[in-house]
C-alpha positions in Angstrom: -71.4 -11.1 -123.7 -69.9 -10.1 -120.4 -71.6 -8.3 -117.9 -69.4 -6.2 -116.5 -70.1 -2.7 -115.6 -68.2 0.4 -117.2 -67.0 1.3 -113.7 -65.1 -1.6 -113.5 -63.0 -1.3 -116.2 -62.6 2.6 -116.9 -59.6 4.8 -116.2 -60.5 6.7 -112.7 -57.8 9.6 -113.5 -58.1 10.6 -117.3 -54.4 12.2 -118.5 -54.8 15.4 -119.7 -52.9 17.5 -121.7 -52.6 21.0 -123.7 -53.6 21.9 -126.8 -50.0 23.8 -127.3 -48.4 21.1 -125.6 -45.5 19.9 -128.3 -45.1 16.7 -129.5 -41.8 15.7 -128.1 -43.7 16.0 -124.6 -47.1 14.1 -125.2 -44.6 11.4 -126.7 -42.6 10.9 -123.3 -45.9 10.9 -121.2 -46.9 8.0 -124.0 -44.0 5.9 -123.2 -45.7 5.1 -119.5 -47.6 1.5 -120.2 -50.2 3.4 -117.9 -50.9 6.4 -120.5 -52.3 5.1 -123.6 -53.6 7.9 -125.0 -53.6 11.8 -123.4 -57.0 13.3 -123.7 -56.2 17.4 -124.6 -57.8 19.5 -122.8 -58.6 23.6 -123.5 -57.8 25.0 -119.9 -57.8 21.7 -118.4 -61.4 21.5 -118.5 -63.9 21.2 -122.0 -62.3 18.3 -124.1 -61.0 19.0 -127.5 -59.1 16.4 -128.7 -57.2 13.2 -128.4 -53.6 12.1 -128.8 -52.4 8.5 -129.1 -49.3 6.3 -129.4 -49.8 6.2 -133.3 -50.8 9.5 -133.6 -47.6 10.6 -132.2 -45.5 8.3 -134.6 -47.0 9.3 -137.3 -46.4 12.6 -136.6 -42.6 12.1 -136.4 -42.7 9.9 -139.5 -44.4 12.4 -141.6 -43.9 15.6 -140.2 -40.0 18.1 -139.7 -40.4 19.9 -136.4 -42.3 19.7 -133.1 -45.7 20.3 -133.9 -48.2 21.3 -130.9 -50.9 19.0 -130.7 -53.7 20.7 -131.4 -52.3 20.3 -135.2 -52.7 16.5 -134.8 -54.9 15.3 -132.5 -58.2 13.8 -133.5 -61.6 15.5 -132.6 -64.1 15.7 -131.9 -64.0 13.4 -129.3 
């Protein structure tokens, strides 16, 4: 097993986003290689949830509208 510490290898700045943030706008933060997930956040603070790539196609395969993501993301976290 490699020993290397957490710190070494953990995102320093953690994207963060709304729960009423829609799903068109969590997909184009996604499509930066450097966001591969967005962590949602209730007033930016106490974590409630987590969107990712798939989550986010999946949503637009399955689903007619622009749905905010707090009716897709996955919690608890």
């Amino acid at each position: 097993m490699i020993d290397v510490p957490v710190s070494m290898v953990m995102i320093q700045e953690v994207p963060v986003a709304s729960p009423r943030l829609p799903a068109d706008a969590a997909a184009e933060r996604l499509r930066d290689p450097a966001v591969p997930a967005l962590v949602v956040c209730m007033d930016g603070e106490s974590v409630v949830g987590i969107v990712t790539e798939s989550d986010i196609v999946a949503v637009f395969a399955e689903r007619a509208g622009n749905p905010a993501l707090d009716s897709f993301m996955s919690r608890p976290v």
